[in-house]
Short mmCIF file of the C-alpha atoms (twelve columns), coordinates in Angstrom:
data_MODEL
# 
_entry.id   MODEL 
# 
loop_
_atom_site.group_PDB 
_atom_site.id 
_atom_site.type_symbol 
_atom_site.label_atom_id 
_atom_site.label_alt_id 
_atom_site.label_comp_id 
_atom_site.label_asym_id 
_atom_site.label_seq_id 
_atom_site.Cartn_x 
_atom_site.Cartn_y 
_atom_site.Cartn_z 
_atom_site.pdbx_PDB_model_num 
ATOM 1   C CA . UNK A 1   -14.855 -47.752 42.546 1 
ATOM 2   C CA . UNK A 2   -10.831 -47.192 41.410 1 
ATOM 3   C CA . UNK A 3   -10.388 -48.222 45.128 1 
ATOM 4   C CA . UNK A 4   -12.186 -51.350 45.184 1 
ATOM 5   C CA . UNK A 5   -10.406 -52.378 41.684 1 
ATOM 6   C CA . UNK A 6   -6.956  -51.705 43.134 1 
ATOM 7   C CA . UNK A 7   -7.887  -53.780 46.448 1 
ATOM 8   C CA . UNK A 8   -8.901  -56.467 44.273 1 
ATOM 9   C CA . UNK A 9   -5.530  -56.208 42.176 1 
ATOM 10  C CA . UNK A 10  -4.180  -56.204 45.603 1 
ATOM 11  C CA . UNK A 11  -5.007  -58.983 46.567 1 
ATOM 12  C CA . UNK A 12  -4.972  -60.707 43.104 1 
ATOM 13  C CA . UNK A 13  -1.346  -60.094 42.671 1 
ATOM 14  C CA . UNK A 14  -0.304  -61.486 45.949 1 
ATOM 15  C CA . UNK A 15  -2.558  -64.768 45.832 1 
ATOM 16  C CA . UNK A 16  -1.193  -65.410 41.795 1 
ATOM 17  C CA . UNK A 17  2.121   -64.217 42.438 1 
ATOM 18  C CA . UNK A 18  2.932   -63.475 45.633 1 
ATOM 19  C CA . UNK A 19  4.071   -59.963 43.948 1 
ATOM 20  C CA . UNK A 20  3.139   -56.617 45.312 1 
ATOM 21  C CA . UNK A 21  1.059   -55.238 42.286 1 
ATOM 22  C CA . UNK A 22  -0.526  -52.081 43.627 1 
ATOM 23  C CA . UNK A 23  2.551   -49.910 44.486 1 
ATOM 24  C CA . UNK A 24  6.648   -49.868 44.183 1 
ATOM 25  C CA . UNK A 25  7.667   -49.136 48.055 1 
ATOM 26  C CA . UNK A 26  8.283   -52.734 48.825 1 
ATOM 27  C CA . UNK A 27  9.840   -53.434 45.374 1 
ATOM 28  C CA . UNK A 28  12.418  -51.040 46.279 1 
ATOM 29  C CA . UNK A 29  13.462  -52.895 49.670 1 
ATOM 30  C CA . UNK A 30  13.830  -56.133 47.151 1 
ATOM 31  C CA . UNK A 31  15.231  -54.140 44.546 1 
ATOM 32  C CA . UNK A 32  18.629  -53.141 47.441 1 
ATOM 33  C CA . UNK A 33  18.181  -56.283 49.326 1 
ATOM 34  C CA . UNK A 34  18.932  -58.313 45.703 1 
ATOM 35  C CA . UNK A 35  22.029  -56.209 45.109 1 
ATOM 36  C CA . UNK A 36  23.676  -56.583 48.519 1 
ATOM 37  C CA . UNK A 37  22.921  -60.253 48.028 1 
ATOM 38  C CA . UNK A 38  24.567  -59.675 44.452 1 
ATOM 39  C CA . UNK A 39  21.263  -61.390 42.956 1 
ATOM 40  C CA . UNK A 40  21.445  -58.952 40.084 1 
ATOM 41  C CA . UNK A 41  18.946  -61.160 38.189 1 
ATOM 42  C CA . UNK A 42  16.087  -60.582 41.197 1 
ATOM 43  C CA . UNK A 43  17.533  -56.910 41.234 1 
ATOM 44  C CA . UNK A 44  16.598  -56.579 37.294 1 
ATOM 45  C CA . UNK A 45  12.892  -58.062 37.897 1 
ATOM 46  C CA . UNK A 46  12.450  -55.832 41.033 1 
ATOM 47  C CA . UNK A 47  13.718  -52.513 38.779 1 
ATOM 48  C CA . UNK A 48  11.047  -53.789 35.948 1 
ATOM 49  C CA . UNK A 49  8.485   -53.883 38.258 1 
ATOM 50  C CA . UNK A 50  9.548   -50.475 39.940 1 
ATOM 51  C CA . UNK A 51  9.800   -49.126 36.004 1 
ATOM 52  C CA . UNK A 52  6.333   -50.808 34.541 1 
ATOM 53  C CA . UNK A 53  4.757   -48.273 37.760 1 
ATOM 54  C CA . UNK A 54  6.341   -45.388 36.292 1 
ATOM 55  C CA . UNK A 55  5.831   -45.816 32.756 1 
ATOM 56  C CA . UNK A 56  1.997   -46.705 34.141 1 
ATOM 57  C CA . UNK A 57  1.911   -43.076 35.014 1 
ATOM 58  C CA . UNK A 58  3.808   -41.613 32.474 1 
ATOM 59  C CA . UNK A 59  1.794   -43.214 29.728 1 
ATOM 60  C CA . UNK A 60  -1.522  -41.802 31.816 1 
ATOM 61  C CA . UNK A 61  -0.446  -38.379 31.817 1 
ATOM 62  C CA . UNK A 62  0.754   -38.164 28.539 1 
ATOM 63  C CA . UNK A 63  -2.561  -39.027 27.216 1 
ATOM 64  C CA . UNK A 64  -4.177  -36.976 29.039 1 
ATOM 65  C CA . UNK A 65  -2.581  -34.034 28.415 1 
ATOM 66  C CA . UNK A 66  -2.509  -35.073 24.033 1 
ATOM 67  C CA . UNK A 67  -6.415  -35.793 23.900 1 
ATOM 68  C CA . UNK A 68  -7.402  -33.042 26.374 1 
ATOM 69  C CA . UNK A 69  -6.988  -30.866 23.979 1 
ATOM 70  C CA . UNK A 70  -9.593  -32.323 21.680 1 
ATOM 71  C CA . UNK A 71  -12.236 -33.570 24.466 1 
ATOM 72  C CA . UNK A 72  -12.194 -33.609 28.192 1 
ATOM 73  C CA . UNK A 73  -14.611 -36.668 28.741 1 
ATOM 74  C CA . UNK A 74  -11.967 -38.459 25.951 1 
ATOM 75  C CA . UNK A 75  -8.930  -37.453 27.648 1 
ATOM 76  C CA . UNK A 76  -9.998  -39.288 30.898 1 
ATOM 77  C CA . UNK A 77  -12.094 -42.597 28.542 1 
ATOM 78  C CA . UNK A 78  -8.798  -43.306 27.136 1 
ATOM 79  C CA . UNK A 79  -6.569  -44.110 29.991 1 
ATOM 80  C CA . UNK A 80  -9.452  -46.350 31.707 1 
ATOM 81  C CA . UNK A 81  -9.628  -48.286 28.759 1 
ATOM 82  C CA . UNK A 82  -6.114  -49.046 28.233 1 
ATOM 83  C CA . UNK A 83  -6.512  -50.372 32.011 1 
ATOM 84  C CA . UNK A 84  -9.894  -52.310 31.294 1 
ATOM 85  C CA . UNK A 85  -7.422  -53.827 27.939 1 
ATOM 86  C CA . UNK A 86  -4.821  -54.926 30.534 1 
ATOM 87  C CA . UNK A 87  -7.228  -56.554 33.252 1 
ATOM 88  C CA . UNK A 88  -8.761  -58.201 30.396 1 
ATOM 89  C CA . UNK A 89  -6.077  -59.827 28.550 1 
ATOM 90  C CA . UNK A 90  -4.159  -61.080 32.106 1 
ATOM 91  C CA . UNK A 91  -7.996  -62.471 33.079 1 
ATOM 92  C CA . UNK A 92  -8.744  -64.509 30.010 1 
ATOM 93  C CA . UNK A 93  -4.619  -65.381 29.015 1 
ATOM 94  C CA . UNK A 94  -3.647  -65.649 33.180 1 
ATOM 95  C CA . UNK A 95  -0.308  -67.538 34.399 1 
ATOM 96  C CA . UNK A 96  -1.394  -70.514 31.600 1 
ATOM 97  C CA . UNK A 97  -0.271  -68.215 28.281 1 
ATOM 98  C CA . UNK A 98  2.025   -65.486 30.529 1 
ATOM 99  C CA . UNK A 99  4.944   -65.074 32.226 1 
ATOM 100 C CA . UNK A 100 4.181   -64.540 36.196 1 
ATOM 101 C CA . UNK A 101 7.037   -61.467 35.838 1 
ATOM 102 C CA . UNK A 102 4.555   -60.164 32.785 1 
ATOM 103 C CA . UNK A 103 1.949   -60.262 34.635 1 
ATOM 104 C CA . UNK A 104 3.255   -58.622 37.637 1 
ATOM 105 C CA . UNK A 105 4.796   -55.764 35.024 1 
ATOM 106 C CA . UNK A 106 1.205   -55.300 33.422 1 
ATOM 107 C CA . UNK A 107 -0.781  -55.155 36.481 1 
ATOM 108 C CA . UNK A 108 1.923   -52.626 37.955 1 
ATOM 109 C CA . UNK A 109 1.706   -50.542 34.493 1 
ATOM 110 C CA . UNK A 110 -2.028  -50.787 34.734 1 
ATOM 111 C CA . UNK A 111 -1.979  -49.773 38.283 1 
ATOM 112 C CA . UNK A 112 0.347   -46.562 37.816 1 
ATOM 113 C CA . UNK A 113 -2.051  -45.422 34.811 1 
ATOM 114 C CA . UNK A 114 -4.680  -45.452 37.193 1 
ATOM 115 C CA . UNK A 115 -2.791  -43.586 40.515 1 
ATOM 116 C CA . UNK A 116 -1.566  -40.807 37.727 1 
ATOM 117 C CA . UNK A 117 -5.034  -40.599 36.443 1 
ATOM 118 C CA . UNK A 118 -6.869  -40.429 39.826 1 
ATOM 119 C CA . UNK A 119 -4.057  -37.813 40.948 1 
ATOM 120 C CA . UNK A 120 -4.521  -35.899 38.051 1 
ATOM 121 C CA . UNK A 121 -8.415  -35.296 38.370 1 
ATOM 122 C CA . UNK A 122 -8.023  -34.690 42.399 1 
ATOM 123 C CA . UNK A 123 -5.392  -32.333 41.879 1 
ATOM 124 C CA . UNK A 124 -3.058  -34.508 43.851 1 
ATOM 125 C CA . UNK A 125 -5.450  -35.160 46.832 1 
ATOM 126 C CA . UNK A 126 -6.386  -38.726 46.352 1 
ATOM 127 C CA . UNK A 127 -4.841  -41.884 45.385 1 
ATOM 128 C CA . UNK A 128 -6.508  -45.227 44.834 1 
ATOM 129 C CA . UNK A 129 -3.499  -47.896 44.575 1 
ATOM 130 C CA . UNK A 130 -2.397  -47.677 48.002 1 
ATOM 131 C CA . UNK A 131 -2.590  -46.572 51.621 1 
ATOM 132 C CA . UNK A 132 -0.012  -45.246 53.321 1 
ATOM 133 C CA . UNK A 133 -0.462  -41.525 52.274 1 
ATOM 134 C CA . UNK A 134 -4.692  -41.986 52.521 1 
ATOM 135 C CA . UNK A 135 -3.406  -43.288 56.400 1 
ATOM 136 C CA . UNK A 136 -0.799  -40.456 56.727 1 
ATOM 137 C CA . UNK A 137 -3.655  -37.671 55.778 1 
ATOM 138 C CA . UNK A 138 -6.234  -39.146 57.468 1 
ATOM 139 C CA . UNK A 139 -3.823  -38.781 61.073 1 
ATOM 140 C CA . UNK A 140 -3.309  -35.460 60.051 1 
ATOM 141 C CA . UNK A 141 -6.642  -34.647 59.971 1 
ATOM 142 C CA . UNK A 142 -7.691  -36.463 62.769 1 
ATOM 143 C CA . UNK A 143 -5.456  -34.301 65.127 1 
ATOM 144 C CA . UNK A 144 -6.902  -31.327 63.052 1 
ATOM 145 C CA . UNK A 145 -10.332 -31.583 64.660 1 
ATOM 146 C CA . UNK A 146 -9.124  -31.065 68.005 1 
ATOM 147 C CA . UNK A 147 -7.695  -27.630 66.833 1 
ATOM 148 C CA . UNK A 148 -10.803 -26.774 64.369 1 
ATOM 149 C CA . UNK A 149 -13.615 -27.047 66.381 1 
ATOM 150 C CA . UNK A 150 -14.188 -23.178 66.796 1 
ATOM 151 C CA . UNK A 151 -14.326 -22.639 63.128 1 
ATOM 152 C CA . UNK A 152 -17.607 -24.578 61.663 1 
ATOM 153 C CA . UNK A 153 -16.030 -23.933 57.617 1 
ATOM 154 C CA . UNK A 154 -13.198 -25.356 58.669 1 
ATOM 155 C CA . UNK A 155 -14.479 -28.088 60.689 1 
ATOM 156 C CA . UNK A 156 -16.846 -29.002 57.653 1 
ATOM 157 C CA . UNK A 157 -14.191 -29.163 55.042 1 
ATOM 158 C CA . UNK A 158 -11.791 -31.146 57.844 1 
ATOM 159 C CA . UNK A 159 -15.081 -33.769 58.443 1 
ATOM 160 C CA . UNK A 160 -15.576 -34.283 54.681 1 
ATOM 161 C CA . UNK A 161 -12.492 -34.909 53.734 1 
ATOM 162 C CA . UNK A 162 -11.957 -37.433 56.480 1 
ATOM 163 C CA . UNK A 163 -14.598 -39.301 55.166 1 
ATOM 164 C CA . UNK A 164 -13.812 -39.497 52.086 1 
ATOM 165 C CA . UNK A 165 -10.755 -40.812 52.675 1 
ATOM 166 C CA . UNK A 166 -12.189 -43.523 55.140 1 
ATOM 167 C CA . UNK A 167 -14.332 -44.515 52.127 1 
ATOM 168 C CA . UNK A 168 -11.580 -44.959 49.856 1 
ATOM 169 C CA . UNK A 169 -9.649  -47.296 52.455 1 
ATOM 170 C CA . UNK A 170 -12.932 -48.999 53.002 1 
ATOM 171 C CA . UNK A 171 -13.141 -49.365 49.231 1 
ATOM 172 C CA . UNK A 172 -9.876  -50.820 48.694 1 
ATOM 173 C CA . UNK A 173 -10.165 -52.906 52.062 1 
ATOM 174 C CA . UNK A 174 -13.321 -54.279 50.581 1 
ATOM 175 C CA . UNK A 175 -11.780 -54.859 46.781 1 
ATOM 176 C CA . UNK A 176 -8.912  -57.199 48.943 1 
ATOM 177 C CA . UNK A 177 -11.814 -59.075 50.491 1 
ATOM 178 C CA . UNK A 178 -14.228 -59.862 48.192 1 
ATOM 179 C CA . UNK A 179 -10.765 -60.479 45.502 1 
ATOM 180 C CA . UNK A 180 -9.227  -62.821 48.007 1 
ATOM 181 C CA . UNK A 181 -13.197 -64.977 48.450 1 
ATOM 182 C CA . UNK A 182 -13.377 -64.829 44.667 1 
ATOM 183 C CA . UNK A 183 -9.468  -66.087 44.125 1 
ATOM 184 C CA . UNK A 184 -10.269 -69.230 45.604 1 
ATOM 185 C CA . UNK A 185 -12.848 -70.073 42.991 1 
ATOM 186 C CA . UNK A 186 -12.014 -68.042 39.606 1 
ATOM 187 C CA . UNK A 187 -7.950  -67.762 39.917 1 
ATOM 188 C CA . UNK A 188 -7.108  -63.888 37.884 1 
ATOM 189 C CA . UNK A 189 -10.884 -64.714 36.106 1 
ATOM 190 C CA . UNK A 190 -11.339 -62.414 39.287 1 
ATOM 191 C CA . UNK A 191 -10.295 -59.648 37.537 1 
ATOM 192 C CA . UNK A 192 -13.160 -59.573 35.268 1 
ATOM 193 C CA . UNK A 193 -15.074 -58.522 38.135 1 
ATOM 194 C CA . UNK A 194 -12.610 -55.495 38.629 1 
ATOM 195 C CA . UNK A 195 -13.021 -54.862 34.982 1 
ATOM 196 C CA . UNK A 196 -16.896 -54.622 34.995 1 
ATOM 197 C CA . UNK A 197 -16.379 -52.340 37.920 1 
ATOM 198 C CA . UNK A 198 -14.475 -50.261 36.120 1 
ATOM 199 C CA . UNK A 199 -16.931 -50.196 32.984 1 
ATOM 200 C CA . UNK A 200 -19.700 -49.020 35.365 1 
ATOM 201 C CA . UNK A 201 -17.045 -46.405 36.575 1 
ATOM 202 C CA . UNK A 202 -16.274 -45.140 32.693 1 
ATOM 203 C CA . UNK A 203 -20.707 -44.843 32.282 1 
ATOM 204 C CA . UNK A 204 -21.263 -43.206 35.448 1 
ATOM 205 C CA . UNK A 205 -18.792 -40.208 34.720 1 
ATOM 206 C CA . UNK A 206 -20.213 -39.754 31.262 1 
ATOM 207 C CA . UNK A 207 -24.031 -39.147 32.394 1 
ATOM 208 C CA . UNK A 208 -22.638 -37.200 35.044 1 
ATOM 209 C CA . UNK A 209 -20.805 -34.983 32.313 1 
ATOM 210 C CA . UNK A 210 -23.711 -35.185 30.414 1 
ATOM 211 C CA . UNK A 211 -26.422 -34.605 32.898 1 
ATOM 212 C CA . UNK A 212 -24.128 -31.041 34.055 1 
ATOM 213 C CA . UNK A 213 -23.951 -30.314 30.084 1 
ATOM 214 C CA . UNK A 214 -27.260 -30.377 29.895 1 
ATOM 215 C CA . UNK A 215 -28.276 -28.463 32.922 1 
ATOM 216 C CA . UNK A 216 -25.929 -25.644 32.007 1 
ATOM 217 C CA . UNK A 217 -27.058 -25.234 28.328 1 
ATOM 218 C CA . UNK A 218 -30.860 -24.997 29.335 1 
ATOM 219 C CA . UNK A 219 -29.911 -22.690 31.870 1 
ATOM 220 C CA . UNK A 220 -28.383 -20.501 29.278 1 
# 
C-alpha cells in the first residue's frame, strides 16, 4: 500500500511539477549541473529539495525512537499521520494557495518520512519511494536461484523474497498508473486517493496488532 502511494506521488509530482518527488538521485545531477552553469538560484532549490528528503527521514526516526518508548503501535501511527497531514493540505490548498517549490519540498519531506519509516520496520530490507535498489536486489536474487537450487530453505527464502519485491514494484508501477489516469481529471485532488490508501494502511496494522495481542493473551 506505501508502494502504491509513492507511485502515485510519483507520478503526481512530475505531472504538477515536473519535479522528481519520490527520491533525491536526480536532484543531485541538477543540484552540480546548476553550479557548473553558476545558476546558484536552481542550485539552492535543488539542495532544498535534496534537504526536505533528509529532514523527511530524520523527523521519522526521531519519532519513532521518542514515542516507542511509550507505545509501539503509537510510535509507527504518528509518522503516517504527519504524512496523511501533508498529502492532505497539498490536495485541498494545491499549486492555487502554494508555491510549486513548497510543494515539491513537502511531498519530498513526506516521502523521506515514509522510506525511513518503511526501512525502519524491515530492518533495512525494503523501501517504498523508489526502485533502483528493489531492481538492484531483485538481480541479485535472480542470479541466486541458479546457485540455490540444491538447498530447498534457501531456495524458499530466495523465492519469497523475490516476490515480494516484484509486488512492491508492481505496487508502485500501479500507484504511477492509476495517479497519472486520475491527474487528468482531479489535478493533486489525486492525492486524496493516496491518502485514503494510506488510512486503510494505518487500520489494517492496528487489527493486525490487535488480533496477535489477543491471540497471545488467551494463549497465556
Amino acid at each position: 500500500m506505501l508502494s502504491f502511494v509513492a507511485g502515485m506521488v510519483n507520478i503526481s509530482g512530475v505531472m504538477a511539477l515536473s519535479v522528481l518527488t519520490t527520491n533525491i538521485t536526480g536532484h543531485f545531477a541538477y543540484f552540480s549541473e546548476e553550479i557548473v552553469l553558476q545558476k546558484y538560484s536552481f542550485a539552492l532549490v535543488s539542495l532544498l529539495y535534496i534537504l526536505a528528503f533528509l529532514l523527511g527521514a530524520f523527523v521519522s526516526n526521531l519519532l519513532i525512537e521518542i514515542l516507542n518508548r511509550k507505545s509501539i503501535l503509537f510510535a509507527y501511527i504518528v509518522p503516517m499521520s504527519v504524512e496523511i497531514l501533508f498529502l492532505s493540505i497539498i490536495a485541498l490548498a494545491g499549486i492555487t494557495f502554494l508555491d510549486v517549490r513548497l510543494i515539491a519540498c513537502m511531498l519530498l519531506f513526506a516521502m523521506g518520512l515514509q522510506n525511513a519509516l518503511v526501512t525502519k520496520v524491515s530492518n533495512s530490507l525494503v523501501r517504498t519511494t523508489h526502485l533502483t535498489g528493489l531492481f538492484t536486489d531483485l538481480g541479485i536474487e535472480l542470479s541466486q536461484l541458479i546457485f540455490h537450487r540444491s538447498n530447498k530453505l534457501n531456495f524458499k527464502k530466495l523465492v519469497q523474497s523475490i516476490k515480494l519485491k516484484l509486488t512492491i514494484i508492481f505496487c508502485f508501477f500501479t500507484g504511477c498508473l492509476l495517479g497519472g489516469v486520475l491527474y487528468g481529471k482531479l489535478l493533486l485532488h489525486t492525492l486524496l486517493v493516496a491518502v485514503v490508501v494510506l488510512i486503510v494502511a494505518l487500520f489494517y496494522d492496528y487489527i493486525r496488532l490487535r488480533y496477535y495481542y489477543f491471540r497471545r493473551k488467551f494463549r497465556h
